[in-house]
N, CA, C and O atoms as a GROMACS GRO file, in nm:
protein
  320
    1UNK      N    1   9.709   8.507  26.810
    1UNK     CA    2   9.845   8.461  26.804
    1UNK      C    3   9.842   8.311  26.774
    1UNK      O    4   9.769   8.234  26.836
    2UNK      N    5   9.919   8.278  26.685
    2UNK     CA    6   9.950   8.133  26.695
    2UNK      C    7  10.117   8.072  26.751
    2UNK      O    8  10.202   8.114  26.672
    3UNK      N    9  10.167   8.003  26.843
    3UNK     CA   10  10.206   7.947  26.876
    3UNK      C   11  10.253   7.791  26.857
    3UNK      O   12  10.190   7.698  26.909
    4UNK      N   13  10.364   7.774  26.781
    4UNK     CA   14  10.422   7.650  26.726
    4UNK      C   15  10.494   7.567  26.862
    4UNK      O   16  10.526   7.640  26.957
    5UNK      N   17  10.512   7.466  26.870
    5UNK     CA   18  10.606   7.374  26.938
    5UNK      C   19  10.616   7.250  26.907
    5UNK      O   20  10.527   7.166  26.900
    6UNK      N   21  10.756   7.237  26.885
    6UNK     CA   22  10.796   7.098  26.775
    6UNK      C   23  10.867   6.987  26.885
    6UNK      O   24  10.942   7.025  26.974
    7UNK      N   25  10.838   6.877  26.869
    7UNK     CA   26  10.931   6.734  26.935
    7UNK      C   27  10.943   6.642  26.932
    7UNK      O   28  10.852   6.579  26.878
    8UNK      N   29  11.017   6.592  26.965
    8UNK     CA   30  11.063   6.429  26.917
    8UNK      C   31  11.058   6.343  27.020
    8UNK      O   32  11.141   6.350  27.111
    9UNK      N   33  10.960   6.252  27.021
    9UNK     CA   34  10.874   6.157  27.122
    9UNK      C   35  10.963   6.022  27.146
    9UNK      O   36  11.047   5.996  27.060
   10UNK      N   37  10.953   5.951  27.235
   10UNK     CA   38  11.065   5.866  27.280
   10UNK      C   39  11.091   5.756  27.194
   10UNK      O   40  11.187   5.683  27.221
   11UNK      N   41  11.005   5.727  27.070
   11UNK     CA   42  11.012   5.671  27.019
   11UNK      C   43  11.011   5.734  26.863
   11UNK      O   44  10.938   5.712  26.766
   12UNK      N   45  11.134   5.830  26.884
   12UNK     CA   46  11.185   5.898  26.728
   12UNK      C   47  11.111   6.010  26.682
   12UNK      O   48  11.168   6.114  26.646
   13UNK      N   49  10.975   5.994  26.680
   13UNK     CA   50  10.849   6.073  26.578
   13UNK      C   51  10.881   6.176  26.594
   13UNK      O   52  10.968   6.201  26.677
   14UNK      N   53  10.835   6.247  26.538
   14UNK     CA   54  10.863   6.411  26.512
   14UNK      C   55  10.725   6.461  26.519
   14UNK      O   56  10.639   6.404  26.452
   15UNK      N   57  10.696   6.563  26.594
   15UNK     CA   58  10.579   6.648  26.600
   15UNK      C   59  10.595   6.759  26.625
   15UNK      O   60  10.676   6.809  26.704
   16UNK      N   61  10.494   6.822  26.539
   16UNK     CA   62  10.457   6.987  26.565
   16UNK      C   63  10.331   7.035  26.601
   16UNK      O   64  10.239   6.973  26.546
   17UNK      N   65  10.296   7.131  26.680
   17UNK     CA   66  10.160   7.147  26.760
   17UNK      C   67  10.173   7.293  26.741
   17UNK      O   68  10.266   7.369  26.768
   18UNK      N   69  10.046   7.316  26.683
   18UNK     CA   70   9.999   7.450  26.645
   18UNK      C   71   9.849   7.487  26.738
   18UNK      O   72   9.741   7.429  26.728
   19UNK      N   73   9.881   7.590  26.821
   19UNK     CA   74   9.808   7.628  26.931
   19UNK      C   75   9.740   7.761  26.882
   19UNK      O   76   9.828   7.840  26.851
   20UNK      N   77   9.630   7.807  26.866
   20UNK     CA   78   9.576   7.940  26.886
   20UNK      C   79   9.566   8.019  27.034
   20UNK      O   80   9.488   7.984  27.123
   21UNK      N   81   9.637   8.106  27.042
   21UNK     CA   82   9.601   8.222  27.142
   21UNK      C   83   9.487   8.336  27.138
   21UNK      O   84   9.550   8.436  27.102
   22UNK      N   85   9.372   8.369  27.152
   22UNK     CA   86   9.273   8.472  27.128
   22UNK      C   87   9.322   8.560  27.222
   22UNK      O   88   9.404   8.550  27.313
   23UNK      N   89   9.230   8.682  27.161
   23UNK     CA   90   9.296   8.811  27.235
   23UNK      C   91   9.249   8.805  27.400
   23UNK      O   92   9.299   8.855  27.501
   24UNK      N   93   9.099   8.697  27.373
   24UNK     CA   94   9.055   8.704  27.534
   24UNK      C   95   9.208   8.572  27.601
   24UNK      O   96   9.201   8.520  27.712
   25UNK      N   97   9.307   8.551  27.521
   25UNK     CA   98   9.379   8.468  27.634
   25UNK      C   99   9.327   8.324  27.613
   25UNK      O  100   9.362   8.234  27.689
   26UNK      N  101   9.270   8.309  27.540
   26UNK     CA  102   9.217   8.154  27.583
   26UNK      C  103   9.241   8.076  27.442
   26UNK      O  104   9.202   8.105  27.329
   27UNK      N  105   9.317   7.973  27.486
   27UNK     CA  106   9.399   7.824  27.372
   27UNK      C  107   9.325   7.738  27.339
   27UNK      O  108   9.245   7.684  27.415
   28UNK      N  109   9.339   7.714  27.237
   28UNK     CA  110   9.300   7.640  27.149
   28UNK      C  111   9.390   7.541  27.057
   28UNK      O  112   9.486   7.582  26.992
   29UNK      N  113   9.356   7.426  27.060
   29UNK     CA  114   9.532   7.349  26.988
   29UNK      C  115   9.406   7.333  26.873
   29UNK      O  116   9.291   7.300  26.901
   30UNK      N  117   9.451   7.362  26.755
   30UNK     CA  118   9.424   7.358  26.614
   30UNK      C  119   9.466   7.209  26.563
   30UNK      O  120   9.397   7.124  26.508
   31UNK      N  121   9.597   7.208  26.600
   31UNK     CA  122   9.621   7.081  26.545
   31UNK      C  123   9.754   7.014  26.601
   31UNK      O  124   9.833   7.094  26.651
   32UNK      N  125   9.787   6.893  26.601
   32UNK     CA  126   9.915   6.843  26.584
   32UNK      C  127   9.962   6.726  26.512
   32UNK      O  128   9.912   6.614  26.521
   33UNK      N  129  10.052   6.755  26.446
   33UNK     CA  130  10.109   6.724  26.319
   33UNK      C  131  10.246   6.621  26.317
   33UNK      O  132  10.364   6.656  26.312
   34UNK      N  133  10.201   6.504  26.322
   34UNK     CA  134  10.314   6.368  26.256
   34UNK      C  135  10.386   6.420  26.165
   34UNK      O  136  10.335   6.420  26.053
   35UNK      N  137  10.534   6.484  26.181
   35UNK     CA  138  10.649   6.527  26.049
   35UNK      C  139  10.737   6.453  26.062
   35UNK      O  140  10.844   6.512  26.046
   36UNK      N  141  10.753   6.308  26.094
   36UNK     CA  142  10.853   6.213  26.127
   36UNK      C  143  10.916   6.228  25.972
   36UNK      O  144  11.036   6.247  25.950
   37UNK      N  145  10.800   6.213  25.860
   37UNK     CA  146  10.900   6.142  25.738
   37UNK      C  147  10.948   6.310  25.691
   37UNK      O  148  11.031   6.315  25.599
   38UNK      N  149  10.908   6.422  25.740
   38UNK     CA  150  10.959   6.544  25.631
   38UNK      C  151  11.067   6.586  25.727
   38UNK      O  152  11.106   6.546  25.837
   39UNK      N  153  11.104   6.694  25.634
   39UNK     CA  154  11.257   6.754  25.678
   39UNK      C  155  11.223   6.883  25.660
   39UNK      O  156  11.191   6.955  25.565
   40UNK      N  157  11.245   6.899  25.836
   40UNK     CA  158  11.205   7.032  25.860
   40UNK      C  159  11.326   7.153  25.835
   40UNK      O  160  11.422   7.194  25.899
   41UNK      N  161  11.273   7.178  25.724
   41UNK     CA  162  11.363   7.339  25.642
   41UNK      C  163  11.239   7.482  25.709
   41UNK      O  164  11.129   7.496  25.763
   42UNK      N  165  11.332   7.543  25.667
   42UNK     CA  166  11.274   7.665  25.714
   42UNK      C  167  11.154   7.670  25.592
   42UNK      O  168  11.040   7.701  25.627
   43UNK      N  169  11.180   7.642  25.455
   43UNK     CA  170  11.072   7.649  25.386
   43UNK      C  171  10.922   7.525  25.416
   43UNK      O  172  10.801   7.547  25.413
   44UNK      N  173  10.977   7.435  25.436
   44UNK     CA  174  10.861   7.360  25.515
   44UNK      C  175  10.800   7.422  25.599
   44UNK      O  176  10.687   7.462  25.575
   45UNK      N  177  10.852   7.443  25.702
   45UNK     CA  178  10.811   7.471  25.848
   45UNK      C  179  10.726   7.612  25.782
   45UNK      O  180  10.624   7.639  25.846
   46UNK      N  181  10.743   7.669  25.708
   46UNK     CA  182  10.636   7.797  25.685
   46UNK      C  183  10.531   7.820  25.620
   46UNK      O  184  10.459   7.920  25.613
   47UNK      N  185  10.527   7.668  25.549
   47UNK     CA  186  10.459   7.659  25.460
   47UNK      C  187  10.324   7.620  25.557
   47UNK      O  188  10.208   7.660  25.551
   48UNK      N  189  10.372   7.549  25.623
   48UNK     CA  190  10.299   7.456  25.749
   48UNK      C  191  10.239   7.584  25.803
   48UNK      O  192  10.117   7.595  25.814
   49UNK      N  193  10.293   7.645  25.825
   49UNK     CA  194  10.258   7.768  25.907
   49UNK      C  195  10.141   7.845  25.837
   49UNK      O  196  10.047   7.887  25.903
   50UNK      N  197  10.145   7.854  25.772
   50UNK     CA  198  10.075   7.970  25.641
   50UNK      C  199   9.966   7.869  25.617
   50UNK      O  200   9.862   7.925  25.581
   51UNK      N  201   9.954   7.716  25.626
   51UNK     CA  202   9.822   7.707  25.625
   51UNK      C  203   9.762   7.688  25.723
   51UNK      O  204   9.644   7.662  25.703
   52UNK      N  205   9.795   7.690  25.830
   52UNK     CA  206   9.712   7.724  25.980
   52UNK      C  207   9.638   7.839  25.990
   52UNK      O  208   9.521   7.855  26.023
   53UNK      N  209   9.757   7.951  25.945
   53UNK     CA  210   9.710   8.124  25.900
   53UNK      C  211   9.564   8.125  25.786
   53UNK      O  212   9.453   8.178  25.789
   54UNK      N  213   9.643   8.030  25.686
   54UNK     CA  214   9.510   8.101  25.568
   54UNK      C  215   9.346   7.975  25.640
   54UNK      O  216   9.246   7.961  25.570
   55UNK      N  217   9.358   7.914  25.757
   55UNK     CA  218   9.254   7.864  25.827
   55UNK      C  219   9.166   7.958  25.888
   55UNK      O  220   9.045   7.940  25.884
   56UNK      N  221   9.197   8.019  25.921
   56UNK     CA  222   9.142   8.156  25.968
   56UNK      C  223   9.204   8.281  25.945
   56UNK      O  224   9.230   8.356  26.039
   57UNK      N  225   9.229   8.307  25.834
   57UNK     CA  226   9.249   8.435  25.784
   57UNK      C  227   9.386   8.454  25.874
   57UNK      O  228   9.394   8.407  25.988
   58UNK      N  229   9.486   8.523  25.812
   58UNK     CA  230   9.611   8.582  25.844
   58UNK      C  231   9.579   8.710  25.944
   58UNK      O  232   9.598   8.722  26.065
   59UNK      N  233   9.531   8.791  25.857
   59UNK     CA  234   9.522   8.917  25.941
   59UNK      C  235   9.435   8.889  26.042
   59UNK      O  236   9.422   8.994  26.105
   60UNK      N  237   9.344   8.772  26.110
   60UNK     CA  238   9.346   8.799  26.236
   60UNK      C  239   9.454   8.762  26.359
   60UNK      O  240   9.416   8.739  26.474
   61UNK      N  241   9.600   8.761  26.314
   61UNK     CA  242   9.704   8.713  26.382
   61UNK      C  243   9.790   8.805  26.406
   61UNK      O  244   9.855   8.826  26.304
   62UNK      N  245   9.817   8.861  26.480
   62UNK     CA  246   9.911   8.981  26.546
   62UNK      C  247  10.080   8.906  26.585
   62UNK      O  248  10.183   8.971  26.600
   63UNK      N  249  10.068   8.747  26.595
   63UNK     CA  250  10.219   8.738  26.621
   63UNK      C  251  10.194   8.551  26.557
   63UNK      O  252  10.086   8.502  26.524
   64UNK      N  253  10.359   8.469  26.556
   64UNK     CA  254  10.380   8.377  26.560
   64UNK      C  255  10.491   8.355  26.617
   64UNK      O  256  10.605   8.381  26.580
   65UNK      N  257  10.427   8.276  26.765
   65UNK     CA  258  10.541   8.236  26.798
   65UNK      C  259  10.583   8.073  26.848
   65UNK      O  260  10.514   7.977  26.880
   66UNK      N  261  10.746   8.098  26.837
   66UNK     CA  262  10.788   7.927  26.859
   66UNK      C  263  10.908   7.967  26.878
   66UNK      O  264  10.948   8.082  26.859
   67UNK      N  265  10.995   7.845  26.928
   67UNK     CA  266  11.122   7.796  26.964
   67UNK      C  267  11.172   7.932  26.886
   67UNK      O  268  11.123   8.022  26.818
   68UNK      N  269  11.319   7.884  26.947
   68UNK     CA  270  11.462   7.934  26.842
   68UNK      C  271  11.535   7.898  26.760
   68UNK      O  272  11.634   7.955  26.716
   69UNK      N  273  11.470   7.752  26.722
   69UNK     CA  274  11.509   7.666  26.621
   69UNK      C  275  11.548   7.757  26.510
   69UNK      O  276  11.466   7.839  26.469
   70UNK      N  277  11.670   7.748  26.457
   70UNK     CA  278  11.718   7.843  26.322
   70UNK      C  279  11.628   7.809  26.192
   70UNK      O  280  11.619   7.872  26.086
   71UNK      N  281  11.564   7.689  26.234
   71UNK     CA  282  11.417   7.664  26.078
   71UNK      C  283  11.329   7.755  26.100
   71UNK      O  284  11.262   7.822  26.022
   72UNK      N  285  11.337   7.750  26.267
   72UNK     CA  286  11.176   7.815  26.291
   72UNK      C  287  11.160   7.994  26.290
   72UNK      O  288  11.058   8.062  26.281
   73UNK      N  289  11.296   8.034  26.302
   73UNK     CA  290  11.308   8.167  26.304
   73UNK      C  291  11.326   8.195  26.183
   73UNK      O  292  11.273   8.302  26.152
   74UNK      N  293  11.399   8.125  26.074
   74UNK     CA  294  11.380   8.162  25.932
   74UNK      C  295  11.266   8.140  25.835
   74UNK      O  296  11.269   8.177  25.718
   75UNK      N  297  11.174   8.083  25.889
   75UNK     CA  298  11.069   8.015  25.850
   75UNK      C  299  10.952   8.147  25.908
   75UNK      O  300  10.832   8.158  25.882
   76UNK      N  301  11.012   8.207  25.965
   76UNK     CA  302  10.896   8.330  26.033
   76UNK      C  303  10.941   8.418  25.966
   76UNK      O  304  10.846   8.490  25.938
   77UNK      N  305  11.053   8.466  25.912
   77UNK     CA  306  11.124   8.558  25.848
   77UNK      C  307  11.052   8.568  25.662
   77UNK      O  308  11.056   8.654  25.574
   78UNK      N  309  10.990   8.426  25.676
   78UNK     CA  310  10.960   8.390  25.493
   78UNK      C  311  10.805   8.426  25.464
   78UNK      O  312  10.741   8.475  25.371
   79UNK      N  313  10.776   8.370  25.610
   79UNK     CA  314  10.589   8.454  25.618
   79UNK      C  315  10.553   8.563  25.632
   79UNK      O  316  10.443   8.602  25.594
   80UNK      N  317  10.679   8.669  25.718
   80UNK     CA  318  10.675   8.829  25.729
   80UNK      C  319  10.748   8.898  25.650
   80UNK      O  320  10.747   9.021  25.656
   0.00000   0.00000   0.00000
């Protein structure tokens, strides 16, 4: 599983943190990502997504999950 969570730090910045879940349960943060200057569209945000996926192969990922952000749920809608 990968696991997104996006936020905005007290001083404006914008970040997104992409976490791996394995099936044994155990996390892994892959990465986190300075998006202060982009504009998070649902087509961004999936694109972002899809190369975390093609990092280790897609099909070993059974889910993606994140917020309810209407980017982030349409942005999951564009990868499935």
């Amino acid at each position: 599983m990968i696991a997104i969570d996006s936020w905005t730090s007290n001083h404006s910045y914008s970040y997104f943190a992409f976490i791996i879940v394995t099936s044994s349960k155990k996390q892994y943060v892959h990465s986190i990502k300075n998006y202060s200057s982009k504009s998070h569209t649902a087509l961004f945000t999936s694109d972002e997504i899809e190369k975390v996926l093609e990092d280790f192969g897609a099909a070993k990922f059974a889910a993606v999950v994140s917020n309810s952000a209407s980017a982030m749920s349409l942005a999951k809608q564009y990868i499935f």
